[in-house]
C-alpha positions in Angstrom: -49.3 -14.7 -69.1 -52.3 -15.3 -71.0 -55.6 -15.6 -68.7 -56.3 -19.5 -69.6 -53.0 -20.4 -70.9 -51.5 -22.2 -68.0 -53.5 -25.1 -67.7 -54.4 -25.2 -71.7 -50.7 -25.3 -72.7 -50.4 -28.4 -69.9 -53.1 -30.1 -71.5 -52.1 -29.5 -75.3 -48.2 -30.3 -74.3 -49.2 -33.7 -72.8 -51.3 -35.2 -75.7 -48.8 -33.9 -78.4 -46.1 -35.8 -77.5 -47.6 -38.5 -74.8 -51.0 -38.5 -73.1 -50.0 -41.1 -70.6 -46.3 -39.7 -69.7 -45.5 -38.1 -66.1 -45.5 -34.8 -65.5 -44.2 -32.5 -62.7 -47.0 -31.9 -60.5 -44.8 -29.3 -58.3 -43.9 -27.5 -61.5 -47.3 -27.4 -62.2 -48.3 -26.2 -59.1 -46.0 -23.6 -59.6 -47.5 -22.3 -63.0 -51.2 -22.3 -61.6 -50.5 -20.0 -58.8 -49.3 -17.4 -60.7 -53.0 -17.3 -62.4 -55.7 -16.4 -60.4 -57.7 -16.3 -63.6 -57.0 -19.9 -64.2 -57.8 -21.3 -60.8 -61.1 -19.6 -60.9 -62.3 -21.1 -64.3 -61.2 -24.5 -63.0 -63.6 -24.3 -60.0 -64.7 -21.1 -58.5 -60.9 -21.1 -55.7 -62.0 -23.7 -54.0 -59.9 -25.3 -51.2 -59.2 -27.8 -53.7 -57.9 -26.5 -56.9 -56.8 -29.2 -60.0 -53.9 -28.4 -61.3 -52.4 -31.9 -61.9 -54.6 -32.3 -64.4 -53.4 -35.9 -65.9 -51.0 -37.0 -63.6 -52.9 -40.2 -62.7 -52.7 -41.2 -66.1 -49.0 -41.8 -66.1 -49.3 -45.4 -64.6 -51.3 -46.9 -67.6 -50.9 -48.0 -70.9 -53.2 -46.2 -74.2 -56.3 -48.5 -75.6 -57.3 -49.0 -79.1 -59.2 -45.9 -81.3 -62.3 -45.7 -81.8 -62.8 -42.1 -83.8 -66.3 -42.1 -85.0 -69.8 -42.7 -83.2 -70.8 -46.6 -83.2 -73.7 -48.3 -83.2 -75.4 -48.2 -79.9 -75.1 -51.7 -78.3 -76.4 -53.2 -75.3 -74.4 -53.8 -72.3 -74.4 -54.3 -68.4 -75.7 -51.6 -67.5 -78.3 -50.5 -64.5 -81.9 -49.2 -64.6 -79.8 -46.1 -63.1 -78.5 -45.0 -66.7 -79.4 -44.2 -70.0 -78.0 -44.3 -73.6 -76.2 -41.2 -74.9 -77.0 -41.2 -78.9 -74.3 -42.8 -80.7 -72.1 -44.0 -77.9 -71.7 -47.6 -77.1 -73.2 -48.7 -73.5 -70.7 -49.8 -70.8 -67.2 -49.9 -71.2 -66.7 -50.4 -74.8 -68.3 -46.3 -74.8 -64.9 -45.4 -72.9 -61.3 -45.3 -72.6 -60.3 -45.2 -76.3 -59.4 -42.4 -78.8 -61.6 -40.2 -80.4 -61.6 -38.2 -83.2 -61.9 -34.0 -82.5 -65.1 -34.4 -84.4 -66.4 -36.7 -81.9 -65.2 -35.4 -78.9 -66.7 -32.0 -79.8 -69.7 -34.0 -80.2 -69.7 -35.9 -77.2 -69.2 -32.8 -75.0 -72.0 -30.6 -76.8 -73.9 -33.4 -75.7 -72.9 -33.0 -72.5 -72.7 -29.3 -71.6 -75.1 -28.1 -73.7 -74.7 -25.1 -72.3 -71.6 -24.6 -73.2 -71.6 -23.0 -77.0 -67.8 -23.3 -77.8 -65.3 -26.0 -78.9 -62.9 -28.1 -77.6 -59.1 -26.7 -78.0 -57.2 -28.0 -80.6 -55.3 -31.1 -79.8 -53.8 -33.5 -81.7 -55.5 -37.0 -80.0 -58.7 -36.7 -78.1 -60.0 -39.8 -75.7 -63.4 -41.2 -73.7 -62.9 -40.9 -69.8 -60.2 -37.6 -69.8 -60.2 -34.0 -69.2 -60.4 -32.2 -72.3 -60.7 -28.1 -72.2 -63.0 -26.0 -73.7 -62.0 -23.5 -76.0 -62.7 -20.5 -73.4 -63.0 -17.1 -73.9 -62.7 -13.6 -71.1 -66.0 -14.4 -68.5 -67.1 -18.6 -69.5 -67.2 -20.3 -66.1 -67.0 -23.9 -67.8 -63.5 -24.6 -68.3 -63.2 -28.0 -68.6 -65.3 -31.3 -70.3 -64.8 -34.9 -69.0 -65.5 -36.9 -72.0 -68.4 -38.8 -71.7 -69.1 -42.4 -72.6 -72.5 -44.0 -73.1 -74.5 -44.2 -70.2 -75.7 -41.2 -69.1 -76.7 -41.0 -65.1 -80.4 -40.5 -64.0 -81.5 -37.7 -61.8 -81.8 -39.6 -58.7 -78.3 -40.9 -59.1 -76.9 -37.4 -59.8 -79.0 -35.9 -56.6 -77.5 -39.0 -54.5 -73.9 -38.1 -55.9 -74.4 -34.7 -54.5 -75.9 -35.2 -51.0 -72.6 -37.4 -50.8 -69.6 -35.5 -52.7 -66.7 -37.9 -50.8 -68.0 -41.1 -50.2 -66.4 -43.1 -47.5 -67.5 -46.9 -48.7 -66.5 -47.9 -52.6 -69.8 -48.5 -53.7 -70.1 -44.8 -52.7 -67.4 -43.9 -54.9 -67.7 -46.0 -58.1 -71.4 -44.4 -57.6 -70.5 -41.0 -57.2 -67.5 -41.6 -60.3 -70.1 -43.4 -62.7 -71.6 -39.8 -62.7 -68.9 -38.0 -63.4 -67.6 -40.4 -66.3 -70.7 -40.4 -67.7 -69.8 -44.6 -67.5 -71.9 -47.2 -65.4 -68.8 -48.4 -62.6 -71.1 -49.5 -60.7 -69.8 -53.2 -61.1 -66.5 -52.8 -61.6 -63.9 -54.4 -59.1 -62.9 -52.9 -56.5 -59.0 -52.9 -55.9 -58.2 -50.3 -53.6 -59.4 -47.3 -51.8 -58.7 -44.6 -49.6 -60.8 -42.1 -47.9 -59.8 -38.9 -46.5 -63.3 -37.9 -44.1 -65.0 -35.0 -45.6 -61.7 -34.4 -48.0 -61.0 -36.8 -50.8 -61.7 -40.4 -51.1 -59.7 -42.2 -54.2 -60.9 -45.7 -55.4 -58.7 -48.0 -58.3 -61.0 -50.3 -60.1 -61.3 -53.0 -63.2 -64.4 -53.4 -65.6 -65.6 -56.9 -65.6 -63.9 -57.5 -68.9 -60.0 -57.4 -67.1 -59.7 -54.4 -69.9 -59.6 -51.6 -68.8 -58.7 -49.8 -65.3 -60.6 -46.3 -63.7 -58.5 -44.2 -61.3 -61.1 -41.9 -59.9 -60.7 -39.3 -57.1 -63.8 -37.3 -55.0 -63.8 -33.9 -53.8 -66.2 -31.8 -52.3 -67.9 -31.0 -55.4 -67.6 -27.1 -57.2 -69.1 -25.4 -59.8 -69.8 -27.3 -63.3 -68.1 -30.5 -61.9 -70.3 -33.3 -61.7 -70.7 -35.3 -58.4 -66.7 -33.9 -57.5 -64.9 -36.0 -59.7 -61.4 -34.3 -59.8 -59.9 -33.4 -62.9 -56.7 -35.9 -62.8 -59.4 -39.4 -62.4 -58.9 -41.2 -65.8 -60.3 -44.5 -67.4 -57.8 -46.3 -69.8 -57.7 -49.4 -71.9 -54.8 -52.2 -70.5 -52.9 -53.5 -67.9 -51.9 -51.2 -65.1 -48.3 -51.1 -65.1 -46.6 -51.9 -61.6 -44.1 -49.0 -60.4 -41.3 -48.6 -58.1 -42.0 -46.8 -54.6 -40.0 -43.7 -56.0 -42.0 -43.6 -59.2 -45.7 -43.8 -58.1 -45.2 -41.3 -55.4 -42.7 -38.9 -57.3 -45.8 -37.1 -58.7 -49.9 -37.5 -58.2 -49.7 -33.9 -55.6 -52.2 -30.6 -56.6 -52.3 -28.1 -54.6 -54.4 -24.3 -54.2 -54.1 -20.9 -52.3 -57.0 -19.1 -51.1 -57.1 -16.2 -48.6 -53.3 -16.7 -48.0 -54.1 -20.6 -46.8 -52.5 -23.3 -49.2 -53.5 -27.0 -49.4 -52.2 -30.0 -51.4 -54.1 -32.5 -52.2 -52.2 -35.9 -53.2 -54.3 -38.6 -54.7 -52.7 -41.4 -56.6 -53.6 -45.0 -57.2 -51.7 -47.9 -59.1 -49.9 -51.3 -58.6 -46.6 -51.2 -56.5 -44.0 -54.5 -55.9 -45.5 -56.9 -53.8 -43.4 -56.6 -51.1 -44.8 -53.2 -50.1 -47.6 -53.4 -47.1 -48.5 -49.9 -46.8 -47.3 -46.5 -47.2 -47.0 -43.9 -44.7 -47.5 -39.7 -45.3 -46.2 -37.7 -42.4 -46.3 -33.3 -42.5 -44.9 -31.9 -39.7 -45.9 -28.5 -39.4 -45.8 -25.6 -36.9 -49.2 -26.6 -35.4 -48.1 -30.4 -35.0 -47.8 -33.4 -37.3 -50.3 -34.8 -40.3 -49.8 -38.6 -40.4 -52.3 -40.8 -43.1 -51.6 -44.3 -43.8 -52.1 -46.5 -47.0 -52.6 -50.4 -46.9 -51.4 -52.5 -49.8 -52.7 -55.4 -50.7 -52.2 -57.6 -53.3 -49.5 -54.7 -54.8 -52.3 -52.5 -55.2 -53.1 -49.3 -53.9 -55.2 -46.2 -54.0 -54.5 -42.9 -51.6 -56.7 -39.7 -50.9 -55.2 -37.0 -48.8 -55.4 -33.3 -48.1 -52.2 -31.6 -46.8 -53.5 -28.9 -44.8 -50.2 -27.6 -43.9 -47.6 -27.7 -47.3 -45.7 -24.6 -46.2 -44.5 -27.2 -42.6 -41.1 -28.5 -42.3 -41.6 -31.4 -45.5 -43.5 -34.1 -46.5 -41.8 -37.5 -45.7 -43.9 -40.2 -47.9 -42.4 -44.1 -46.4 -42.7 -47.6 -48.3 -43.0 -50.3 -45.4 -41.6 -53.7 -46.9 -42.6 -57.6 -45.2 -39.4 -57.9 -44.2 -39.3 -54.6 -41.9 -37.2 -52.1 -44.5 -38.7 -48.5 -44.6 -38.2 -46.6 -47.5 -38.4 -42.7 -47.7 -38.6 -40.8 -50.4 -38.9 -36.8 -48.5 -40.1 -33.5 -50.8 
């Protein structure tokens, strides 16, 4: 297998046929362990490895194209951000389709360092994973494609003294910088914090238009402020899924020194009669439990697995009216 192949081919496959279809994650999983190489271009072996690289995705619908620079334009944005040349300000800067042309701007911008291209793919877009065309020894795999409002130092330092923030102001801060996109007022409609592992938040731009689904990690090598690689911001509603489908995927996972992890971070809109969801491992060394309120149908969950190899994961749906319902892996 080709050193970089495994997570390229993913990412090509995907937005060929469907950028926002689901995708395997354990399948996934499966191809990125048998490539050290790619695992260390994606972030040095940390304990928390991307491999579901789009996966949150899934849940939301695609927003309108927008292939060439525009016109800079104001928009609400803080004293904490500046204008990237050529990008609109604020939201309209994000979540919509860009032309290769563009994109390979955008991330020159970006990663100036970096002094190759984008891979070919057929449909590029603002606010997603896109990887670099890499070559035996680069270290930057991967570019999150900016938007227009580019952080300031002191928001990028405060990102990094706090890589998993535990309040959401914390972590629309902390995502802003890796998006590259002032969140900073954006609604707040669910979020999850695993202490000192993951925090997830799920929020709406003030326009109702488009949604963010942003995850933090202790931040690695050339990743901004620990944004992991499967947070996404899309144009249009969030669609609401069944129990069994928002929880069927949404798991990464890593080995390092003969110690695996999974992380499983997910957000989205469920049926209203859900109140929370429970995650229970139960593992040689005892039992992992993390719980997940609901409210309003809307969700967001951060959690690292520290023990994936235990005796299965059993992920419950607590309805009003008392049901459970268990979907086991």
């Amino acid at each position: 297998m080709d050193d970089e192949r495994v997570v390229g081919a993913e990412l090509e496959r995907l937005a060929a046929n469907d950028p926002l279809a689901p995708i395997d994650p354990h399948a996934m999983l499966t191809r990125g362990r048998r490539s050290r190489r790619t695992r260390r271009l994606l972030g040095g072996g940390g304990a928390i490895a991307a491999v579901a690289v789009v996966a949150l995705g899934a849940t939301l619908l695609p927003g309108p194209a927008a292939s060439d620079p525009a016109p800079e334009v104001a928009g609400e944005t803080s004293a904490d951000f500046s204008a990237v040349p050529g990008v609109p300000r604020g939201e309209a800067g994000t979540g919509v389709e860009l032309s290769i042309a563009e994109a390979n701007r955008r991330c020159a911008l970006r990663y100036p360092e970096v002094k190759r291209p984008l891979r070919p793919n057929p449909r590029w877009w603002a606010g997603r994973i896109a990887l670099f065309d890499l070559k035996r020894g680069d270290q930057a795999a991967v570019c999150m494609v900016p938007g227009g409002d580019k952080p300031s130092a002191a928001l990028v330092a405060a990102a990094r003294r706090d890589p998993v923030p535990t309040t959401p102001a914390g972590l629309l801060r902390n995502c802003s910088v890796g998006f590259w996109t002032d969140l900073t007022k954006w609604r707040v409609l669910a979020s999850d914090v695993d202490p000192g592992r993951a925090s997830s938040v799920l929020a709406m731009s003030p326009s109702g238009r488009s949604t963010v689904k942003c995850t933090a990690v202790p931040e690695e090598p050339h990743r901004e402020a620990g944004v992991h690689l499967n947070s996404t911001i899309v144009r249009g509603p969030v669609k609401q899924l069944s129990f069994q489908e928002a929880f069927r995927s949404g798991m990464s996972g890593s080995c390092s020194g003969g110690k695996c992890t999974q992380l499983y971070s997910s957000a989205g809109r469920l049926s209203s009669d859900i109140v929370r969801v429970t995650f229970e491992q139960v593992g040689t060394t005892g039992t992992l439990r993390h719980e997940v309120p609901v409210r309003d149908s809307w969700y967001a969950v951060a959690w690292l697995n520290t023990m994936p190899s235990g005796l299965g994961l059993k992920i419950q749906a607590h309805h009003k009216d008392g049901s459970v319902e268990v979907l086991s892996s």
